[in-house]
KOLVOTOR-417420 format. One line per field, with one value per residue (C-alpha): z, y, x. Coordinates in steps of 0.2 Angstrom, whole numbers. Example, Ala and Ser with C-alpha at 12.3 -4.5 7.8 and 13.67 -1.06 7.14 Angstrom:
BEGIN
w [39	36];
v [-22	-5];
u [62	68];
//
This chain:
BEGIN
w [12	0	17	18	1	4	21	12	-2	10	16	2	-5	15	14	-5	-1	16	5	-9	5	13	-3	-7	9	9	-9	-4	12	-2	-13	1	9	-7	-13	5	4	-13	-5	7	-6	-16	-2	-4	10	9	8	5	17	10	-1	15	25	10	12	30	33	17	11	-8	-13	-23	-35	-35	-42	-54	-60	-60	-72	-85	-97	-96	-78	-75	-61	-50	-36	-33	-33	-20	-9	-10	-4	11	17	16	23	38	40	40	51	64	65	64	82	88	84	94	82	78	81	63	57	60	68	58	41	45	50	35	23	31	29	11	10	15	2	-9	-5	-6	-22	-29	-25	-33	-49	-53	-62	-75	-74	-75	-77	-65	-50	-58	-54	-36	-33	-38	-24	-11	-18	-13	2	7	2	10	26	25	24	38	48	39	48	66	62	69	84	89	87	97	113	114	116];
v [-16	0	10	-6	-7	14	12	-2	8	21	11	4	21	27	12	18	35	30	19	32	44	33	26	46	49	35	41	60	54	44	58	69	60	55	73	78	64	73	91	85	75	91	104	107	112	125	110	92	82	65	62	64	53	40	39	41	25	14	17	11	23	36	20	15	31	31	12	19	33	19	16	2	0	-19	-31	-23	-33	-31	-13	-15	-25	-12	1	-8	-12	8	10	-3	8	25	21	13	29	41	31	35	52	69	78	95	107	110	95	87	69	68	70	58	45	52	46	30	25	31	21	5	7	10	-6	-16	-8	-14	-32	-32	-25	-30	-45	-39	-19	-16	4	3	-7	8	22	14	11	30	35	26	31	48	44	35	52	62	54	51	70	75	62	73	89	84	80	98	95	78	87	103	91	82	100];
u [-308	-303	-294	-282	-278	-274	-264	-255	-253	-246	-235	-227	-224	-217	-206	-199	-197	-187	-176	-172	-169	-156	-147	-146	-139	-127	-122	-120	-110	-96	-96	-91	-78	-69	-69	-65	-49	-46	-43	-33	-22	-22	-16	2	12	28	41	39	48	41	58	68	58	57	77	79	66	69	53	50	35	46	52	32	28	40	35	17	21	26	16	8	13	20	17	4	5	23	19	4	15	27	14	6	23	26	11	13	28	22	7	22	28	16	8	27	32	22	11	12	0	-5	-13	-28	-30	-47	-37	-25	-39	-50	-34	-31	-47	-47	-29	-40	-54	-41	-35	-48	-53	-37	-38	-57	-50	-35	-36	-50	-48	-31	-32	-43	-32	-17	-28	-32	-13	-10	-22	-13	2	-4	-11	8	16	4	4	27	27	14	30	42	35	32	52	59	46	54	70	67	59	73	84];
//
């Protein structure tokens, strides 16, 4: 009787560990990618070509940044709707323009997926954590900009195939 209460004590402690290792992991993976996203956000390239591409489509995000620098910011959902419209936009055109041989498919993928969490982050918080729904909408403000100038490069590569 006392070696199953030990293999059942083993157990119980195998399961524990297996589930400490695996929140750990999960944990470690998130930490990564949104520090990875953050990188990439952060990089600056020689010119940003996110102001032309803003004016050239209609695209709203340079007035959503300057609404977000306010302080307080008003009316966050009009500013979210703002964004995903952007974004609905920029992801239209990044599928439809040839891509450079500089960037990176997994970066792009990496930020729209960081866009959606983002997202959804924002519709969990913004009735009760204000600051916290801002600081979401200034990541996908980011993210928008980000992904309008990697559109704004593979510009002069749409321009010389058509020569």
């Amino acid at each position: 009787m006392l070696s199953l209460q030990a293999v059942q004590g083993d157990s119980v402690v195998a399961v524990v560990t297996n589930v400490v290792i695996c929140a750990s992991s999960v944990a470690l993976f998130l930490y990564w990618f949104r520090y990875s996203c953050m990188l990439i956000l952060a990089a600056k390239t020689s010119y940003d070509h996110s102001e032309e591409v803003a004016s050239t489509n209609q695209l709203v995000f340079p007035e959503v940044r300057a609404r977000l620098q306010e302080q307080p910011a008003t009316n966050l959902n009009s500013l979210h709707r703002c964004l995903e419209r952007d974004y609905v936009l920029i992801n239209y055109l990044l599928e439809h323009t040839p891509a450079s041989g500089g960037e990176s498919r997994t970066e792009v993928a990496m930020l729209k997926l960081h866009y959606r969490v983002m997202s959804a982050w924002y519709r969990l918080t913004w009735r009760f954590l204000r600051e916290s729904a801002s600081e979401a909408l200034e990541e996908m403000l980011l993210v928008v900009v980000h992904l309008a100038n990697v559109i704004g490069e593979r510009a002069p590569v749409a321009a010389a195939g058509r020569v």
